[in-house]
LOLUMKOL-599325 format. One record per atom (N, C-alpha, C, O): residue in three letters; atom name; x negated, y, z. Coordinates in Angstrom, 1 decimal, padded with zeros to 4 digits. Atoms other than C-alpha are relative to their C-alpha. Layout:
residu=Ala | atome=CA | c1=X | c2=Y | c3=Z
...
This chain:
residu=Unk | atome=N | c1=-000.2 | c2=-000.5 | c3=-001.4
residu=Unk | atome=CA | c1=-006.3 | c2=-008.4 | c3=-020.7
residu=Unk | atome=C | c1=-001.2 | c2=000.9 | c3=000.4
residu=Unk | atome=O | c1=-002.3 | c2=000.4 | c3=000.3
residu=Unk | atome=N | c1=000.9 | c2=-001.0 | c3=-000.6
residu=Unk | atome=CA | c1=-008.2 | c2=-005.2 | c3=-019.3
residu=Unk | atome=C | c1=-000.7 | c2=-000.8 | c3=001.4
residu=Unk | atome=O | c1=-000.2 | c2=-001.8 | c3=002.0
residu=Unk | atome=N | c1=000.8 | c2=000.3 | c3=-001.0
residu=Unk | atome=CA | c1=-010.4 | c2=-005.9 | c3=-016.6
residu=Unk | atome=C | c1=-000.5 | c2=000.9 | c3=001.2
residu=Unk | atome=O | c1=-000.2 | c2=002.1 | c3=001.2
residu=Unk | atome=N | c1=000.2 | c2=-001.1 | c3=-001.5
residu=Unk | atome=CA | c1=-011.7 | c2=-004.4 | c3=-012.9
residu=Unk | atome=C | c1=-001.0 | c2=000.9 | c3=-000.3
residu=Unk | atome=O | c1=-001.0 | c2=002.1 | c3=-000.1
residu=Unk | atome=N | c1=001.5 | c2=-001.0 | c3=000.6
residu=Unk | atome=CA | c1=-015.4 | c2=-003.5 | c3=-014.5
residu=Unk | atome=C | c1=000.5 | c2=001.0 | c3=-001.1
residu=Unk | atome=O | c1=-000.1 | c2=002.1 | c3=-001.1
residu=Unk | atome=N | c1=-000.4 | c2=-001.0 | c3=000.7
residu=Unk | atome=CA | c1=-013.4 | c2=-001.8 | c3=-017.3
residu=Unk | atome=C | c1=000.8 | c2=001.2 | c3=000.3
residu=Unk | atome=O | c1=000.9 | c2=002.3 | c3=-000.4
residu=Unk | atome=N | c1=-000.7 | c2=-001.3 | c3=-000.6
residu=Unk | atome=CA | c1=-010.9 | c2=000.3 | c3=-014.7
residu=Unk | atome=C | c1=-001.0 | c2=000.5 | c3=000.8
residu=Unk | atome=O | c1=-000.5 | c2=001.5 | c3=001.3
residu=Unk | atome=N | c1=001.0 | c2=-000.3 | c3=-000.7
residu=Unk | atome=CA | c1=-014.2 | c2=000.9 | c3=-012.7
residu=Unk | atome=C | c1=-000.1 | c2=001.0 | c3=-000.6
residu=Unk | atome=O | c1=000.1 | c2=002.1 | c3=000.1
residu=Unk | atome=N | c1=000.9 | c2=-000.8 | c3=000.9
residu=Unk | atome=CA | c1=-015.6 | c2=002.8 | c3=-015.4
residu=Unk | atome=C | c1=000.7 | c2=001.0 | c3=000.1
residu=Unk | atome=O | c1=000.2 | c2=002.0 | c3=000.3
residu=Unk | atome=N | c1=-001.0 | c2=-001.3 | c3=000.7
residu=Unk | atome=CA | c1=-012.8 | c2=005.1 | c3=-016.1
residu=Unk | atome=C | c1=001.2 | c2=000.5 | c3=001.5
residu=Unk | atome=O | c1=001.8 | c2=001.5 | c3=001.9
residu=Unk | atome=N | c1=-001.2 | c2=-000.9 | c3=-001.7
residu=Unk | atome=CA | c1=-010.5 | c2=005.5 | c3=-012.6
residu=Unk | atome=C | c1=-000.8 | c2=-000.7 | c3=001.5
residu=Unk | atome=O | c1=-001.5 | c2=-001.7 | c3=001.6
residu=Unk | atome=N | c1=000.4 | c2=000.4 | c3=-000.9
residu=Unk | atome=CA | c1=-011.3 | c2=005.2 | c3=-009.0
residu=Unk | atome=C | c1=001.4 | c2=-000.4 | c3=001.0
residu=Unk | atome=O | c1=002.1 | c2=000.3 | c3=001.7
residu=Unk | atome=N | c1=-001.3 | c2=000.2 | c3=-000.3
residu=Unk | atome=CA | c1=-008.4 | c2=003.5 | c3=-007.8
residu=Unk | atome=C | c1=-000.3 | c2=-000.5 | c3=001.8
residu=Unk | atome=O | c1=000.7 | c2=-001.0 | c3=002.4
residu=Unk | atome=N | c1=000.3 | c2=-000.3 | c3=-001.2
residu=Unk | atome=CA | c1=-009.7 | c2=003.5 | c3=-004.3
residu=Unk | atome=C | c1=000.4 | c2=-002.0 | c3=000.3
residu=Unk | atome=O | c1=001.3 | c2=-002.1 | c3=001.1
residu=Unk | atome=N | c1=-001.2 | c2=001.2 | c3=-000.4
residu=Unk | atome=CA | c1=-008.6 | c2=-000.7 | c3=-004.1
residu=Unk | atome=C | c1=-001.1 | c2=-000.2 | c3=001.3
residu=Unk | atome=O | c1=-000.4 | c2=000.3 | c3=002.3
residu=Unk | atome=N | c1=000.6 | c2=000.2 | c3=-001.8
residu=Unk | atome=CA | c1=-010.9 | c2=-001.3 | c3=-000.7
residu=Unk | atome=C | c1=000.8 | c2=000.3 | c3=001.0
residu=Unk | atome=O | c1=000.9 | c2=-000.4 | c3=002.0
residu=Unk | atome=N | c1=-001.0 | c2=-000.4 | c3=-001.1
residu=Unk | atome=CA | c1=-008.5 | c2=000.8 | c3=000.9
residu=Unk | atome=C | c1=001.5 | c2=-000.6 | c3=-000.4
residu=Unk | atome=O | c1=002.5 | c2=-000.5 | c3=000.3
residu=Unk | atome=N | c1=-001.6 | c2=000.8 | c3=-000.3
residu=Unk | atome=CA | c1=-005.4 | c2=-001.2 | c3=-000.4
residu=Unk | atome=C | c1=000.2 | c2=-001.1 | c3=000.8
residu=Unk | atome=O | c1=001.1 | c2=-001.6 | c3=001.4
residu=Unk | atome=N | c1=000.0 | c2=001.1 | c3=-001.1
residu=Unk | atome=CA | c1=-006.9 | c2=-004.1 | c3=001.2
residu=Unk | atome=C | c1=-000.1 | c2=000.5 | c3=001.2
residu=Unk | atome=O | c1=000.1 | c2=-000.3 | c3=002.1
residu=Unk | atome=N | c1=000.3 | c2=-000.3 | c3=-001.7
residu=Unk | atome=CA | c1=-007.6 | c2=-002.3 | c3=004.3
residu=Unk | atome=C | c1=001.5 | c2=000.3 | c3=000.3
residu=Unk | atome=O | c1=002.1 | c2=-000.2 | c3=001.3
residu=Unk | atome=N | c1=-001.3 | c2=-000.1 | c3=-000.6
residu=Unk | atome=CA | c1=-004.1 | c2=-001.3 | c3=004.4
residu=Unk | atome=C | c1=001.0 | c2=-001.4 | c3=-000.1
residu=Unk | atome=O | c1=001.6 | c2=-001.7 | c3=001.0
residu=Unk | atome=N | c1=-000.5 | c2=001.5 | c3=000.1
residu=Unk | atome=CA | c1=-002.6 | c2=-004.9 | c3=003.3
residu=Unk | atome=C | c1=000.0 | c2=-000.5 | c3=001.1
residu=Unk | atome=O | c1=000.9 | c2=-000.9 | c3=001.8
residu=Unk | atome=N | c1=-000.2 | c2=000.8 | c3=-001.0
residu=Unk | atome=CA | c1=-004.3 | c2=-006.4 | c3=005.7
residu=Unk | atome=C | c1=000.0 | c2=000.5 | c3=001.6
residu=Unk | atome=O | c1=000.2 | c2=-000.3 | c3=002.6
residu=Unk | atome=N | c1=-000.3 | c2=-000.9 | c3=-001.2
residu=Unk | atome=CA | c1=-004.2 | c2=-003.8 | c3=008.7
residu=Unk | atome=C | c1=001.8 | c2=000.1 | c3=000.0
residu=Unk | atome=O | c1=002.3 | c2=000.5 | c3=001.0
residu=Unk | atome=N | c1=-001.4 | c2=-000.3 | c3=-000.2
residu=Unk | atome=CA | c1=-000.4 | c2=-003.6 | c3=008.0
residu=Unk | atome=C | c1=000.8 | c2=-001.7 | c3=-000.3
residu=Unk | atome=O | c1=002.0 | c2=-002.0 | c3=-000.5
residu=Unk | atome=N | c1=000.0 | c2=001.7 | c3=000.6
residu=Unk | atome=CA | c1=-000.4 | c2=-007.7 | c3=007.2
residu=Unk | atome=C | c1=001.7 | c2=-000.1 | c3=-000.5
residu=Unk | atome=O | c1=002.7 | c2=-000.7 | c3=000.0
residu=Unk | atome=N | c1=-000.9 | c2=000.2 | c3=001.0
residu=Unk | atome=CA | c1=002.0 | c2=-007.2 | c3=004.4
residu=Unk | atome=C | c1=-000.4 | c2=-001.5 | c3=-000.8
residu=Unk | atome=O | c1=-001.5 | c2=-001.9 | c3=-001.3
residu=Unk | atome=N | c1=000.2 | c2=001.0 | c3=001.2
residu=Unk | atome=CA | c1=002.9 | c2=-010.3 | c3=002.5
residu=Unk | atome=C | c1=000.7 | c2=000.4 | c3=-000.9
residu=Unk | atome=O | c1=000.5 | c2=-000.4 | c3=-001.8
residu=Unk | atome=N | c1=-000.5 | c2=000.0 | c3=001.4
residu=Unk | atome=CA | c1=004.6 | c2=-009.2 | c3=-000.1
residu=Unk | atome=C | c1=-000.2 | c2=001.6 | c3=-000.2
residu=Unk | atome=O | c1=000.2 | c2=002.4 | c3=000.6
residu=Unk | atome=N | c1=000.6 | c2=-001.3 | c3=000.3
residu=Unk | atome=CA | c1=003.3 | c2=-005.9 | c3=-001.7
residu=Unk | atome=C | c1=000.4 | c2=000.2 | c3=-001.6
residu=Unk | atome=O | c1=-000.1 | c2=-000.4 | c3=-002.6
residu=Unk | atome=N | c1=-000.5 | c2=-000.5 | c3=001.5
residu=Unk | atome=CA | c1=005.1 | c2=-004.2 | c3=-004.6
residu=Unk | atome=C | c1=-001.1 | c2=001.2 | c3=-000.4
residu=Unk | atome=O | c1=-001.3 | c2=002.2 | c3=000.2
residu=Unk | atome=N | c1=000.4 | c2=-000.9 | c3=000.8
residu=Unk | atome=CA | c1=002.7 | c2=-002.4 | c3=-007.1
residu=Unk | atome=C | c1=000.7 | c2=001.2 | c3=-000.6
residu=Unk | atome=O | c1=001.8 | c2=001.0 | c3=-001.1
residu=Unk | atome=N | c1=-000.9 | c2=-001.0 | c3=001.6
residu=Unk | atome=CA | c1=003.7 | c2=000.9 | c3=-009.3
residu=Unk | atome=C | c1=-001.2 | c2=000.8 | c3=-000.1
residu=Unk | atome=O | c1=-002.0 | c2=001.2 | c3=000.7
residu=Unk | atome=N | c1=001.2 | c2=-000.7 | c3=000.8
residu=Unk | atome=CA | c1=001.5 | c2=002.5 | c3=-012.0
residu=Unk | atome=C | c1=000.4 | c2=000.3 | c3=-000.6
residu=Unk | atome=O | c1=001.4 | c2=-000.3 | c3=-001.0
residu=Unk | atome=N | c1=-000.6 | c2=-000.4 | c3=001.8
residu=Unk | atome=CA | c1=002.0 | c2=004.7 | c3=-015.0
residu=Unk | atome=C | c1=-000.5 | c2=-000.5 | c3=-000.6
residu=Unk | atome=O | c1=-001.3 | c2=-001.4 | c3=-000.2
residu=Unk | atome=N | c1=000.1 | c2=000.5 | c3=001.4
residu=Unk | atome=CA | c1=001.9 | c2=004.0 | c3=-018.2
residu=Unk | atome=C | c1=-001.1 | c2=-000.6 | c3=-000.3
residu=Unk | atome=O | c1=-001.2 | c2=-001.8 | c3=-000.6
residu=Unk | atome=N | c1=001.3 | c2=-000.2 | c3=000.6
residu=Unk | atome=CA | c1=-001.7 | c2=004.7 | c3=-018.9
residu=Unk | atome=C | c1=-000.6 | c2=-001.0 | c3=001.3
residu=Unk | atome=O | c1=-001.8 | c2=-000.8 | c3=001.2
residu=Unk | atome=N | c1=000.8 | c2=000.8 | c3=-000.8
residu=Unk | atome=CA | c1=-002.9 | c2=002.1 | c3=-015.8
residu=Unk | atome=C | c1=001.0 | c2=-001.4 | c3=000.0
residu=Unk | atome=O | c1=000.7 | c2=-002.3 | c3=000.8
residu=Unk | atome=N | c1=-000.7 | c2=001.4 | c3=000.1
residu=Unk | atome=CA | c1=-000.1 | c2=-000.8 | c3=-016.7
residu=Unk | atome=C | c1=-000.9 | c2=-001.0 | c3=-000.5
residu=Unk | atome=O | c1=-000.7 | c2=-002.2 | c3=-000.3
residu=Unk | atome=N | c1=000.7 | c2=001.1 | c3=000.8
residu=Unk | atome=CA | c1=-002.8 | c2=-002.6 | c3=-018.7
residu=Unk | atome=C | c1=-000.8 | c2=-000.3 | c3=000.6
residu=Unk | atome=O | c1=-001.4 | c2=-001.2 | c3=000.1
residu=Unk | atome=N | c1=001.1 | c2=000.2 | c3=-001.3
residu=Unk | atome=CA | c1=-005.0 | c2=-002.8 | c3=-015.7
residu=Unk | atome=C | c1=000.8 | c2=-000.8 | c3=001.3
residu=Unk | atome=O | c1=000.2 | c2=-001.2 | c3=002.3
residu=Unk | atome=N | c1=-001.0 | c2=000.4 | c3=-001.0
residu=Unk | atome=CA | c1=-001.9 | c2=-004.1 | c3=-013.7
residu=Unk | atome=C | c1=-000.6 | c2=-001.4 | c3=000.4
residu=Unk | atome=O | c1=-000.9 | c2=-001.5 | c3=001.6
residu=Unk | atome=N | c1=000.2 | c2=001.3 | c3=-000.7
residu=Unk | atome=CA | c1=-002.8 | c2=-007.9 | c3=-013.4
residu=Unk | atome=C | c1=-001.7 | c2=000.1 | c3=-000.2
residu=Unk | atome=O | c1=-001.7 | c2=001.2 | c3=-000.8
residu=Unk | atome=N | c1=001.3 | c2=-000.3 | c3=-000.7
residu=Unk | atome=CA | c1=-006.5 | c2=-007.6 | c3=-012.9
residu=Unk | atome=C | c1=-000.2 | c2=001.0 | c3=001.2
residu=Unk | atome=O | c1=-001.2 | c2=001.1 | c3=001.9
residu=Unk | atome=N | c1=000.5 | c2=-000.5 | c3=-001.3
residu=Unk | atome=CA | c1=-005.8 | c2=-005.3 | c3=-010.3
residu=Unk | atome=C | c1=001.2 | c2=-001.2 | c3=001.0
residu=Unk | atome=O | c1=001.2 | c2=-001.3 | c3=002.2
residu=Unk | atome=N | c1=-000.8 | c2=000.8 | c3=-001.2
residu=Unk | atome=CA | c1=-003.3 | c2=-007.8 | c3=-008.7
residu=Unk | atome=C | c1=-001.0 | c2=-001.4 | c3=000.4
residu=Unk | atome=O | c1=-001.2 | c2=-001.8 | c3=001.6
residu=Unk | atome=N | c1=001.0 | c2=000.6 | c3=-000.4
residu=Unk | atome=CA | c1=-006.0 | c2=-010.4 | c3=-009.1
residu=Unk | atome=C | c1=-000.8 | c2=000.7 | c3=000.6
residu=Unk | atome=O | c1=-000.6 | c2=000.5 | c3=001.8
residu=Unk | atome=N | c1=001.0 | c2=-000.6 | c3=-001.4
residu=Unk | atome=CA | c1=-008.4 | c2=-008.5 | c3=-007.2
residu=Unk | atome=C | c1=000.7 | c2=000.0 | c3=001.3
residu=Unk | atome=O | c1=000.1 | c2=-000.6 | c3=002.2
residu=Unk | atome=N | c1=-000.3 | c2=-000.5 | c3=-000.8
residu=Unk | atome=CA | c1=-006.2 | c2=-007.4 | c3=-004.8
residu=Unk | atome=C | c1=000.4 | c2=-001.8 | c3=001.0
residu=Unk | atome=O | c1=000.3 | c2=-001.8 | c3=002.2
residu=Unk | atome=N | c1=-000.6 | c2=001.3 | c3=-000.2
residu=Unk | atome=CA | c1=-004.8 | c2=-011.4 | c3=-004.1
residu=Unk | atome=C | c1=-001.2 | c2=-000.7 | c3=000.2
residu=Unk | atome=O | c1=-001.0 | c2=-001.8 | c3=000.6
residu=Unk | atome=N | c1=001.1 | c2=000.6 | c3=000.0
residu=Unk | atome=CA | c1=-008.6 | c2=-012.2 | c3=-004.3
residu=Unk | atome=C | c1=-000.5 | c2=000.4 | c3=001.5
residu=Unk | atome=O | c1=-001.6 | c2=000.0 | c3=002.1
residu=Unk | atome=N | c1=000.6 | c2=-000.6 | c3=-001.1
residu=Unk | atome=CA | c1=-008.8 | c2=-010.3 | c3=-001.2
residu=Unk | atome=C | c1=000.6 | c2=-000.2 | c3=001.2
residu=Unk | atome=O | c1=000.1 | c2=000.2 | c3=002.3
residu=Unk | atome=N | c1=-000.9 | c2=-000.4 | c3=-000.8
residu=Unk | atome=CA | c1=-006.1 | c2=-010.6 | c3=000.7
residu=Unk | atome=C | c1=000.8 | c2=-001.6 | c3=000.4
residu=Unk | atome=O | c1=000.4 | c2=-002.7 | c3=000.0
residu=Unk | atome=N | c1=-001.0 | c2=001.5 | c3=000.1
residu=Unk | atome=CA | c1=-003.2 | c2=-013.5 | c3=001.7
residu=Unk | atome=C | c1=001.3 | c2=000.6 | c3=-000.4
residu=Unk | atome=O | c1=002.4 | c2=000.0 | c3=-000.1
residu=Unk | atome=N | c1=-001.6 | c2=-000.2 | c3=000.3
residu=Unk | atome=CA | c1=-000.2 | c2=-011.3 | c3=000.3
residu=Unk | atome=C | c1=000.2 | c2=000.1 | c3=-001.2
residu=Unk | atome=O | c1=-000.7 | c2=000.5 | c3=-001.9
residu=Unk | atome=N | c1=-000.9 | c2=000.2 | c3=001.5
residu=Unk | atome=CA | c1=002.0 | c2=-011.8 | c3=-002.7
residu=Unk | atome=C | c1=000.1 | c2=001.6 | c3=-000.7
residu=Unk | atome=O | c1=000.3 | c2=002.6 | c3=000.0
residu=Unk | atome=N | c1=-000.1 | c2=-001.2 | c3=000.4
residu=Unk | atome=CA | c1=001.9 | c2=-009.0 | c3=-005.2
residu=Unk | atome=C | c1=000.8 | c2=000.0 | c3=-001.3
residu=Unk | atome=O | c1=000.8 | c2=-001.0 | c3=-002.0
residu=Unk | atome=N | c1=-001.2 | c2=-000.1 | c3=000.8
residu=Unk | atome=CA | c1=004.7 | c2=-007.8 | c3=-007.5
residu=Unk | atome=C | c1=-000.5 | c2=001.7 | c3=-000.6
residu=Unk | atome=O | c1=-000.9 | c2=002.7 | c3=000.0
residu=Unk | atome=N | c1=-000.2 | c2=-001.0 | c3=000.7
residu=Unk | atome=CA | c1=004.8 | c2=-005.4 | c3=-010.4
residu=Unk | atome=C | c1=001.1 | c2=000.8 | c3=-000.5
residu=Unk | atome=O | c1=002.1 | c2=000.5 | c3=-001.1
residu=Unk | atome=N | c1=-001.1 | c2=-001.0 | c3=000.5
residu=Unk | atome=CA | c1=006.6 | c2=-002.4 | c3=-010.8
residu=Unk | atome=C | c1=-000.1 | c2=000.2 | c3=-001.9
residu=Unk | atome=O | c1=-001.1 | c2=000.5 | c3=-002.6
residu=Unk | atome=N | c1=000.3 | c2=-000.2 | c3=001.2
residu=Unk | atome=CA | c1=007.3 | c2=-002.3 | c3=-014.3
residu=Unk | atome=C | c1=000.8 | c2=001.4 | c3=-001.1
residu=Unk | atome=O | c1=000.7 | c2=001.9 | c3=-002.2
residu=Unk | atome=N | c1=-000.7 | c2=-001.5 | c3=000.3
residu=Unk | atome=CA | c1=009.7 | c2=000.8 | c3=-014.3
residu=Unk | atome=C | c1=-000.8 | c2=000.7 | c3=-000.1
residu=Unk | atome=O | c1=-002.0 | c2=000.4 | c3=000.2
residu=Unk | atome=N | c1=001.0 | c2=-001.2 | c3=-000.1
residu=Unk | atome=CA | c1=008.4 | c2=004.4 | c3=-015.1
residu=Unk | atome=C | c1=-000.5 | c2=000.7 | c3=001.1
residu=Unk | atome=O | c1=000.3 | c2=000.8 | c3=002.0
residu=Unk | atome=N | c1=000.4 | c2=-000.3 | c3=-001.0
residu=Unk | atome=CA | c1=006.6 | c2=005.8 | c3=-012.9
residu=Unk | atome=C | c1=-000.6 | c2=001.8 | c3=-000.1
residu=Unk | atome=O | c1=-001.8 | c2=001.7 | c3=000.1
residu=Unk | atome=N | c1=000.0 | c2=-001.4 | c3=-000.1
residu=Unk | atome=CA | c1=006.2 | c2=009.7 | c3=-013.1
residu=Unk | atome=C | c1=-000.7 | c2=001.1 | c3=001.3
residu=Unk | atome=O | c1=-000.4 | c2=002.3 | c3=001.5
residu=Unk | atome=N | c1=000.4 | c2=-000.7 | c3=-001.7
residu=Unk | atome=CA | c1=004.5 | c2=010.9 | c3=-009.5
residu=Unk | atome=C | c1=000.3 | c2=-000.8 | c3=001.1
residu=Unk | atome=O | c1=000.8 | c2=-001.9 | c3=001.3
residu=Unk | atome=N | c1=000.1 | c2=000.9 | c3=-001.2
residu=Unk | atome=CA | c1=004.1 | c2=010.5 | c3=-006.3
residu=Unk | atome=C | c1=001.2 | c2=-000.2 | c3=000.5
residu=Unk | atome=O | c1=001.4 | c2=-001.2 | c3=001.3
residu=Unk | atome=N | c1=-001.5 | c2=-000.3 | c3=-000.5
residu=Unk | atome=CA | c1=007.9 | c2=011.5 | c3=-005.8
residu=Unk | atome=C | c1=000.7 | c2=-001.0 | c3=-000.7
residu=Unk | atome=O | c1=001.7 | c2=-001.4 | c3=-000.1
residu=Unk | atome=N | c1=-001.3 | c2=000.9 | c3=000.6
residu=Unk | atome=CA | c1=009.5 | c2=008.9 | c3=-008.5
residu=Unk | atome=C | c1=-000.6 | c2=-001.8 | c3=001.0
residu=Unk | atome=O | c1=-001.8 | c2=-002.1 | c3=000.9
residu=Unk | atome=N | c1=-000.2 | c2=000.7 | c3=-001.2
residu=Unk | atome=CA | c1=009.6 | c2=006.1 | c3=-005.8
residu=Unk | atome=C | c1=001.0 | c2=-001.6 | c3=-001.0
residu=Unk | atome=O | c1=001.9 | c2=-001.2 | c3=-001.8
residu=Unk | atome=N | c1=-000.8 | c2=000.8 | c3=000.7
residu=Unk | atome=CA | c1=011.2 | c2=002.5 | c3=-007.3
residu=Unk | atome=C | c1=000.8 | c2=-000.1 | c3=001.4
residu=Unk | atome=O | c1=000.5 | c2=-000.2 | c3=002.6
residu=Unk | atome=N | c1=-001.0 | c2=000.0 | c3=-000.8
residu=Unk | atome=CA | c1=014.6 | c2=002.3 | c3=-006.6
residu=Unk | atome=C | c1=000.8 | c2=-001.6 | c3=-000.5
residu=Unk | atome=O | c1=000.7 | c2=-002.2 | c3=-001.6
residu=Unk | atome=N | c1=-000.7 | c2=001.4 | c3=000.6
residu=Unk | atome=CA | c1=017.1 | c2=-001.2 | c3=-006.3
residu=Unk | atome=C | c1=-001.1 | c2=-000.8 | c3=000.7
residu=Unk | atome=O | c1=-000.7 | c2=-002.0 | c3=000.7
residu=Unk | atome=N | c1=000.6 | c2=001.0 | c3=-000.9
residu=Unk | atome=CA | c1=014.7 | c2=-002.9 | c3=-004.5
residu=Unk | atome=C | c1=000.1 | c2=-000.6 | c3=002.1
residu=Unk | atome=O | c1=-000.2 | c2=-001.5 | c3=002.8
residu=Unk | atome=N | c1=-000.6 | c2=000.3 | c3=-001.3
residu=Unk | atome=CA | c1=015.9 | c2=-002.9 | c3=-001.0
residu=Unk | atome=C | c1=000.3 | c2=-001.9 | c3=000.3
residu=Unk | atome=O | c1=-000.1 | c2=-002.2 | c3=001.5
residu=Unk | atome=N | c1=-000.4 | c2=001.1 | c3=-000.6
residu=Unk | atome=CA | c1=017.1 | c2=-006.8 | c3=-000.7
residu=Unk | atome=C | c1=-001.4 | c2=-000.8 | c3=-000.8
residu=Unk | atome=O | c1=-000.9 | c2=-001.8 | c3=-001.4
residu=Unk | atome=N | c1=001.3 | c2=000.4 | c3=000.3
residu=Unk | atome=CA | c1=013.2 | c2=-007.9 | c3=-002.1
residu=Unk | atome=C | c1=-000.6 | c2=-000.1 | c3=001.5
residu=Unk | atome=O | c1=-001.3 | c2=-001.1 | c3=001.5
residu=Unk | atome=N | c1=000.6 | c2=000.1 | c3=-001.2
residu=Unk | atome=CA | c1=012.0 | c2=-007.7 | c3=001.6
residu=Unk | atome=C | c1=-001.4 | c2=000.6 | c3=-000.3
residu=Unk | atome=O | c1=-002.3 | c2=000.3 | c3=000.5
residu=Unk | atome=N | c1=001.2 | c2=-000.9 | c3=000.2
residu=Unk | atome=CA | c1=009.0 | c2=-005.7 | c3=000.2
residu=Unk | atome=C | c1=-000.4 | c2=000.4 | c3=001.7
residu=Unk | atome=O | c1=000.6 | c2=000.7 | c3=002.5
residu=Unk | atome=N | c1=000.6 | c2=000.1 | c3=-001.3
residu=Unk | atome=CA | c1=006.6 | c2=-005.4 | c3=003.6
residu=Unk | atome=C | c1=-000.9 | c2=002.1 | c3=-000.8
residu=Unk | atome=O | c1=-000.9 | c2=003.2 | c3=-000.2
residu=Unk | atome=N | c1=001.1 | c2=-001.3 | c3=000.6
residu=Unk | atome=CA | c1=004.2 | c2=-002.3 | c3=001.4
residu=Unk | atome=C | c1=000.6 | c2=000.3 | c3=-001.4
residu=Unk | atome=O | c1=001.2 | c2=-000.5 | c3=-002.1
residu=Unk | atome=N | c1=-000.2 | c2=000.1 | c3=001.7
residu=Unk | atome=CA | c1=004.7 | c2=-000.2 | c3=-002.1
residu=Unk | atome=C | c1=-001.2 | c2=000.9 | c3=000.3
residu=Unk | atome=O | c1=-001.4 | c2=001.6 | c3=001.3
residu=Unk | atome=N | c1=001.3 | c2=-000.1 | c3=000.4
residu=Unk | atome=CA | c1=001.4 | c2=000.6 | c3=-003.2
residu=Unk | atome=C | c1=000.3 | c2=001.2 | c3=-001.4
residu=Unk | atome=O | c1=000.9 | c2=000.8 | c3=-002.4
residu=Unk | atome=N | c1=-000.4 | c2=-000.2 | c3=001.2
residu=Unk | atome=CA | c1=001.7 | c2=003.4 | c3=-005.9
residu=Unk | atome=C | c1=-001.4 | c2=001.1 | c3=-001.0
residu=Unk | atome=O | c1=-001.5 | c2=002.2 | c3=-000.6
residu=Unk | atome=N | c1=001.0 | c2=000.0 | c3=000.7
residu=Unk | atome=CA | c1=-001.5 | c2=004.1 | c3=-008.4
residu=Unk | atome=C | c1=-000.3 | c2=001.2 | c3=-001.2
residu=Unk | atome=O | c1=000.1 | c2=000.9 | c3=-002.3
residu=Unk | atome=N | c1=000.1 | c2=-001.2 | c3=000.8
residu=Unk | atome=CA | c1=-002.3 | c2=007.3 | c3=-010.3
residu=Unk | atome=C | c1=-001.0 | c2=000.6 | c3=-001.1
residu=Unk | atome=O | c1=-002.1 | c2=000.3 | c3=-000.7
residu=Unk | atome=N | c1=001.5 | c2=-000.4 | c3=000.3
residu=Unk | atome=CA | c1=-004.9 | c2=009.0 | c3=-012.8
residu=Unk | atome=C | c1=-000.3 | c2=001.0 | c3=000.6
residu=Unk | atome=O | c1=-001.3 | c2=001.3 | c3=-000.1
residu=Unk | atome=N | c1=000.6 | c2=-000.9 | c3=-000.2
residu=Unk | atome=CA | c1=-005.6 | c2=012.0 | c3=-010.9
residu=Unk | atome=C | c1=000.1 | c2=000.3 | c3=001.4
residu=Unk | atome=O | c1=001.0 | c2=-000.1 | c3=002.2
residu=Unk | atome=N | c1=-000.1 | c2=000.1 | c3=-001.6
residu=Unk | atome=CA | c1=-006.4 | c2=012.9 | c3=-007.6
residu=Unk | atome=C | c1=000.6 | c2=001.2 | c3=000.1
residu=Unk | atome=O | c1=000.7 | c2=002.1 | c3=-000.7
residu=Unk | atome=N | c1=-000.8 | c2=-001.1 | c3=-000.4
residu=Unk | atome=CA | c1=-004.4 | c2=014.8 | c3=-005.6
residu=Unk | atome=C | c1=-000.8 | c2=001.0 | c3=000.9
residu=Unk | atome=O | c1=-000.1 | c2=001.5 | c3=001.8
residu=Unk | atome=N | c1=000.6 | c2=-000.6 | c3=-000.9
residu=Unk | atome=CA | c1=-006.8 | c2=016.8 | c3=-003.9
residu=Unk | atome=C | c1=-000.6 | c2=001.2 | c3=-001.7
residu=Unk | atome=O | c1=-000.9 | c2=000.6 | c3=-002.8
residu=Unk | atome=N | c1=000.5 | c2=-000.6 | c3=001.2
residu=Unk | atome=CA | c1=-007.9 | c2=019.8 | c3=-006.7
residu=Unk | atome=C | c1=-001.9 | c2=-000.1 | c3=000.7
residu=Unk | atome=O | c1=-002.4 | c2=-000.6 | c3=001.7
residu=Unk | atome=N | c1=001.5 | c2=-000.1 | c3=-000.5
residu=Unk | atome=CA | c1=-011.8 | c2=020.6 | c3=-006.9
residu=Unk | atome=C | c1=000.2 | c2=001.8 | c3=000.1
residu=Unk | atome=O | c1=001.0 | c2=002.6 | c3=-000.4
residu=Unk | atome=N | c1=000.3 | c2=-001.9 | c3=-000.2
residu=Unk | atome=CA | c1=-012.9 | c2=024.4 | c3=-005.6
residu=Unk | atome=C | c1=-001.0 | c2=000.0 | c3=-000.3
residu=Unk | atome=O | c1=-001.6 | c2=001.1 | c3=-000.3
């Protein structure tokens, strides 16, 4: 199992601000989605995030392709938040 000190090193997945939104939007049930390349980081980041928080966290395990592919079929889940996790920021550098 990957670890939080090992996605530290390598992405800045901003998680302070998932808790700020979690618990400013007091979601209990909060659906994750990540690509490929951050699935192995998935339950160490759900423990953190559950370490921080009082809401249930669920993994998207479909593909995930951008900010635009969106999981779908989940409608009767009562999902409260979808949280969705990337390698690259969206902001370019100048």
């Amino acid at each position: 199992m990957k670890s939080i000190s090992e996605l530290d090193k390598k992405y800045d997945l901003e998680l302070d601000k998932v808790v700020k939104k979690v618990k400013s939007s007091k979601a209990k049930l909060v659906l994750l989605q990540f690509p490929d390349g951050l699935k192995p980081y998935a339950t160490a980041v759900v423990d953190f995030l559950e370490s921080k928080t009082n809401a249930e966290f669920m993994i998207w395990l479909g593909d995930c392709f951008g900010a635009c592919d969106t999981p779908t079929g989940i409608d009767d889940l009562d999902i409260d938040l979808v949280v969705q996790f990337g390698h690259n920021s969206l902001q370019p550098n100048i």
